[in-house]
PASEBA-1860 file (N, C-alpha, C; in nm, 3 decimals):
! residues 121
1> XXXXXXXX> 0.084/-0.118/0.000/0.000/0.000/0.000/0.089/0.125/0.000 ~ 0.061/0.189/-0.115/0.166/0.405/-0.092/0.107/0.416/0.043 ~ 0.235/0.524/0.076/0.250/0.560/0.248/0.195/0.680/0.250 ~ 0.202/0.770/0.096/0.101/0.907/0.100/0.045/0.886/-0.018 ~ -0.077/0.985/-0.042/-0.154/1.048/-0.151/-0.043/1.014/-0.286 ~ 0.043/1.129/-0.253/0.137/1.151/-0.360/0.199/0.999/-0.456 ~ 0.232/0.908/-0.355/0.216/0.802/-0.418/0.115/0.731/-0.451 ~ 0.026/0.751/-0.423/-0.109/0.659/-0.427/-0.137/0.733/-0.625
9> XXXXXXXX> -0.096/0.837/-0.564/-0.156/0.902/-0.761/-0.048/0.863/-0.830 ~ 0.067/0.841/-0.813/0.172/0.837/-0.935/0.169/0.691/-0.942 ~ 0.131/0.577/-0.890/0.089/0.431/-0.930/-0.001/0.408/-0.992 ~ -0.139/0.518/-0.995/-0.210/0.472/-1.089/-0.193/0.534/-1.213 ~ -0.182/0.432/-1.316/-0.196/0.447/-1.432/-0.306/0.560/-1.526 ~ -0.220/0.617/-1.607/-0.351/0.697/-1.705/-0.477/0.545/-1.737 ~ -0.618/0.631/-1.718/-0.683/0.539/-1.784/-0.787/0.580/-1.904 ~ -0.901/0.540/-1.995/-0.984/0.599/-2.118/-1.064/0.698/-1.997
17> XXXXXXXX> -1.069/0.720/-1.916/-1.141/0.803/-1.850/-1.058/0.971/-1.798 ~ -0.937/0.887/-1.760/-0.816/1.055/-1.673/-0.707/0.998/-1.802 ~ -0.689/1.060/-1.885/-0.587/0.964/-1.998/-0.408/1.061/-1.911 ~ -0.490/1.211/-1.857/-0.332/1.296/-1.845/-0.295/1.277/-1.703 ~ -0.381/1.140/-1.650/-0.353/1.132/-1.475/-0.190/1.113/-1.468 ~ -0.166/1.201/-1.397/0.008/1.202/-1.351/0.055/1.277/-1.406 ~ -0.014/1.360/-1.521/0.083/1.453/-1.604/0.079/1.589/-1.503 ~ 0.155/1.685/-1.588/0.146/1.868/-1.510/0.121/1.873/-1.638
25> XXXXXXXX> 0.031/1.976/-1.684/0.014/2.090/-1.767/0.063/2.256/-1.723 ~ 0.089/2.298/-1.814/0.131/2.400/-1.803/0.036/2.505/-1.888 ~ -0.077/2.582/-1.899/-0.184/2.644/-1.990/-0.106/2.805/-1.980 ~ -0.071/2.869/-2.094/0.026/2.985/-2.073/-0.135/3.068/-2.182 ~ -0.180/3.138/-2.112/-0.303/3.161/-2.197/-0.392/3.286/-2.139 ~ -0.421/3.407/-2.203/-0.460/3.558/-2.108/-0.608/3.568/-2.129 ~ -0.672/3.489/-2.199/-0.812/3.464/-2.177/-0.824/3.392/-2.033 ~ -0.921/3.482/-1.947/-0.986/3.411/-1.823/-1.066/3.270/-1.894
33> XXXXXXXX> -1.156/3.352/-1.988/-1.231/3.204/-2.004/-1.191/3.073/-2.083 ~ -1.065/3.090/-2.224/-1.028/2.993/-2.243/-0.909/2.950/-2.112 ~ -0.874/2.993/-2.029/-0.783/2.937/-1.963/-0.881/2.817/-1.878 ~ -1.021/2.907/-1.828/-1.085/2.823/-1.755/-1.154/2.677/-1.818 ~ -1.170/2.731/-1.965/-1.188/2.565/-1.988/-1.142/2.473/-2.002 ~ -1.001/2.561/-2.096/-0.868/2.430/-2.056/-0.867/2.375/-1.933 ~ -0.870/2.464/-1.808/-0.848/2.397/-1.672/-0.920/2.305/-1.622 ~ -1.085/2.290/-1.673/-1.145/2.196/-1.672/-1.158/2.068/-1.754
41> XXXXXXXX> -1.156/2.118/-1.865/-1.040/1.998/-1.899/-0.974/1.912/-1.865 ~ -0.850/1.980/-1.861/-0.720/1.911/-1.838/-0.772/1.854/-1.693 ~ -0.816/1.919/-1.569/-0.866/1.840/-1.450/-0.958/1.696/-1.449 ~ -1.010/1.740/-1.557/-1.121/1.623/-1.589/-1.054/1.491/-1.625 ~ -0.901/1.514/-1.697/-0.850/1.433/-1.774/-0.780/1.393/-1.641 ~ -0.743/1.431/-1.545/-0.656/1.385/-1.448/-0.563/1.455/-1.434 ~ -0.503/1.594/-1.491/-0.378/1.622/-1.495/-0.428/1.778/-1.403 ~ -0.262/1.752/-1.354/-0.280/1.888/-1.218/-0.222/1.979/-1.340
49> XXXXXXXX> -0.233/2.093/-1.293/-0.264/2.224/-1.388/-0.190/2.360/-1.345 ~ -0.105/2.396/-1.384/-0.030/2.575/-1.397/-0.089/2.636/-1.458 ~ -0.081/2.769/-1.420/-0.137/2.860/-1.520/-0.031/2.996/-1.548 ~ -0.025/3.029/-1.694/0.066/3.194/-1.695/-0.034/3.280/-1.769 ~ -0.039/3.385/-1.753/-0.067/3.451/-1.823/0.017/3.528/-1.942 ~ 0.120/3.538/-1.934/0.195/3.597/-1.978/0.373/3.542/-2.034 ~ 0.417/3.562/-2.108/0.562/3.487/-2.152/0.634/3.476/-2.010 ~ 0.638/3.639/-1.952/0.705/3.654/-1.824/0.655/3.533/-1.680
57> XXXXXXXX> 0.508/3.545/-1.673/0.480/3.470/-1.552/0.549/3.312/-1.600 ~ 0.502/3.288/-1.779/0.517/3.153/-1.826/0.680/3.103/-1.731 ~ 0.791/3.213/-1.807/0.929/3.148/-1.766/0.918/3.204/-1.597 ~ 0.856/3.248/-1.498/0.896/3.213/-1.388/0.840/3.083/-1.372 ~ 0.734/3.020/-1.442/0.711/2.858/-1.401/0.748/2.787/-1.453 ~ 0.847/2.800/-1.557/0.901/2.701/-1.635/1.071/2.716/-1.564 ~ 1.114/2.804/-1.434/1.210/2.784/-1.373/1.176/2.720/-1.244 ~ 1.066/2.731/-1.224/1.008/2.581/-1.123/0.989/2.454/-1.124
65> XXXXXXXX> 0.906/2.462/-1.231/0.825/2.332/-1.286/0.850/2.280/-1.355 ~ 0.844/2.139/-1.403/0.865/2.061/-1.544/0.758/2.028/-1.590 ~ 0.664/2.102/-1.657/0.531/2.025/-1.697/0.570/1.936/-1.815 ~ 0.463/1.822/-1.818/0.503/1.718/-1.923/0.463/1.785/-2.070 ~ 0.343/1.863/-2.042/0.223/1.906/-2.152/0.265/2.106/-2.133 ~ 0.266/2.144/-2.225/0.262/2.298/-2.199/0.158/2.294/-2.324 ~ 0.084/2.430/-2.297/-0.022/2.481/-2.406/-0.011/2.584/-2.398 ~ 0.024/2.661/-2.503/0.040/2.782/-2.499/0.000/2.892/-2.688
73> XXXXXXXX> -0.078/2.963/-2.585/-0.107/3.102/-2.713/-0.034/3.140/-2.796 ~ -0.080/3.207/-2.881/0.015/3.233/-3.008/-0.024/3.439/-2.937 ~ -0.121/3.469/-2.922/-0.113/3.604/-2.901/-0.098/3.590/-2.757 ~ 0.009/3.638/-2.714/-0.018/3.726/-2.569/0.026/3.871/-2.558 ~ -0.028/3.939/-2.412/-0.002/4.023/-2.396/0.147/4.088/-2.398 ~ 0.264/4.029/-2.374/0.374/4.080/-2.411/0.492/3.990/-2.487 ~ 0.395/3.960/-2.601/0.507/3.900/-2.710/0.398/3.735/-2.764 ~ 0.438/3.691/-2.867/0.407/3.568/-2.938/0.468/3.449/-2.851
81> XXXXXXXX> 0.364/3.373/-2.863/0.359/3.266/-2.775/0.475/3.161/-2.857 ~ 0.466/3.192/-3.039/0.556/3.086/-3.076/0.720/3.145/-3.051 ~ 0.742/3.263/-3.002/0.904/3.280/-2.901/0.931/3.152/-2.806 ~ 0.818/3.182/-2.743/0.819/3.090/-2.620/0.884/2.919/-2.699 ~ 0.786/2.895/-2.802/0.810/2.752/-2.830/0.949/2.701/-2.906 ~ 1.017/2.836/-2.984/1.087/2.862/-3.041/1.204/2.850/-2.924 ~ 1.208/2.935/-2.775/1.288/2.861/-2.669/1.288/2.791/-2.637 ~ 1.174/2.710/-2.604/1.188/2.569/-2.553/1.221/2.465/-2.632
89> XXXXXXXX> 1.231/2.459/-2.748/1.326/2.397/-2.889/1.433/2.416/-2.859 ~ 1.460/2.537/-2.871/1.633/2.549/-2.862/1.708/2.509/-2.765 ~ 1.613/2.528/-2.639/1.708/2.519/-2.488/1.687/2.335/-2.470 ~ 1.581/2.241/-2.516/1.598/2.082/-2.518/1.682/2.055/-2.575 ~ 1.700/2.106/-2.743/1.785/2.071/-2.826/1.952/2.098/-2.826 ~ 1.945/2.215/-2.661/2.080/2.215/-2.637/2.138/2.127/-2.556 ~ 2.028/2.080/-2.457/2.071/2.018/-2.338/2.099/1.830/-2.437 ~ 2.062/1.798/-2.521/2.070/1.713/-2.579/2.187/1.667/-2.658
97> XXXXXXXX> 2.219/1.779/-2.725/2.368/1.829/-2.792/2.462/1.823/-2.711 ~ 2.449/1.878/-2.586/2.572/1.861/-2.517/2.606/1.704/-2.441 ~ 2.486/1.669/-2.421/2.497/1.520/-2.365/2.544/1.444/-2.483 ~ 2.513/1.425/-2.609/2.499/1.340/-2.675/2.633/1.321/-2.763 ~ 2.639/1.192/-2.836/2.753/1.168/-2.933/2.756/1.252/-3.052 ~ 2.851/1.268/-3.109/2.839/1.352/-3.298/2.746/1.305/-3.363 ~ 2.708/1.194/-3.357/2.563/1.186/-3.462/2.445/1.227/-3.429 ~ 2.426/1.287/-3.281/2.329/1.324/-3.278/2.337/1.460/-3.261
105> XXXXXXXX> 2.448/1.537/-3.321/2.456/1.702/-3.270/2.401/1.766/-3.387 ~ 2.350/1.705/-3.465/2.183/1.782/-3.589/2.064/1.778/-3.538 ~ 2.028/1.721/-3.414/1.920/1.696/-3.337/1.828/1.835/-3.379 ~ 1.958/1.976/-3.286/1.882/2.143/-3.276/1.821/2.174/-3.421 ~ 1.912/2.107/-3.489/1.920/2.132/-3.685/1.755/2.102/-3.746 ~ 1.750/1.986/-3.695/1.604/1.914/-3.699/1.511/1.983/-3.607 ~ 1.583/1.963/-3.512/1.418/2.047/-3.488/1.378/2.181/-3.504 ~ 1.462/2.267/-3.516/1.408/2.370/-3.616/1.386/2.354/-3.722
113> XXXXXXXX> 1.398/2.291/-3.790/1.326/2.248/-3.956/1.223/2.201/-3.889 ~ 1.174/2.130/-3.803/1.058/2.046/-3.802/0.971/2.142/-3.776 ~ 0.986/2.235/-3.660/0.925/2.328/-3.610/0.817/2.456/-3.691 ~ 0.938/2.475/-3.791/0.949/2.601/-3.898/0.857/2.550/-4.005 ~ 0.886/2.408/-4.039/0.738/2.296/-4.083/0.626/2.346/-4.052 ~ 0.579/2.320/-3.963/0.455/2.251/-3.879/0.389/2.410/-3.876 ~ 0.496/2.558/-3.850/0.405/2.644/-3.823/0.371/2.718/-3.969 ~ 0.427/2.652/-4.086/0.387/2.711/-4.222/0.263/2.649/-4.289
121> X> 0.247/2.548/-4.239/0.170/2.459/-4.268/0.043/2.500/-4.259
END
């Protein structure tokens, strides 16, 4: 039997009902009301929930937190949400590069092509 809560939730498995049980979300989003439905949402799904309003509040919780899931706006109040995604590319794809062997130091290469893809599309 888990000795707390905290374990009692991270043993159970996602199921077709909580699919994001165990995840963090991270919702970076300056609508009250889409933030609030995401939040119900994502609660519904099982997953505990951050909220930013803003790029600024975003990176003080992204120097706390590791959410598994981030969702984040394309308009916010002080700057484009795809900066934000555009850092968090670069700063994985560094920490990866530096760990990794020479064949994998095109990783950053790729994923900015992939990225630069997906938002022309």
């Amino acid at each position: 039997m888990p000795e707390s809560l905290e374990d009692f939730l991270m043993t159970r498995p996602p199921t077709a009902e909580r699919p994001l049980l165990g995840q963090t979300v991270l919702v970076v989003e300056d609508s009250r009301f889409a933030c609030e439905a995401l939040r119900m949402i994502c609660q519904r799904s099982g997953a505990r929930i951050r909220r930013a309003d803003s790029l600024k509040s975003a990176a003080r919780h992204l120097r706390t937190y590791r959410p598994g899931i981030i969702l984040i706006d394309v308009g916010l109040p002080d700057g484009s949400g795809l900066d934000l995604v555009r850092d968090l590319s670069a700063n994985e794809a560094r920490k990866v590069e530096d760990a990794s062997p020479p064949n994998l130091r095109n990783l950053r290469a790729a994923v900015d092509q992939r990225l630069s893809t997906e938002l022309t599309v």
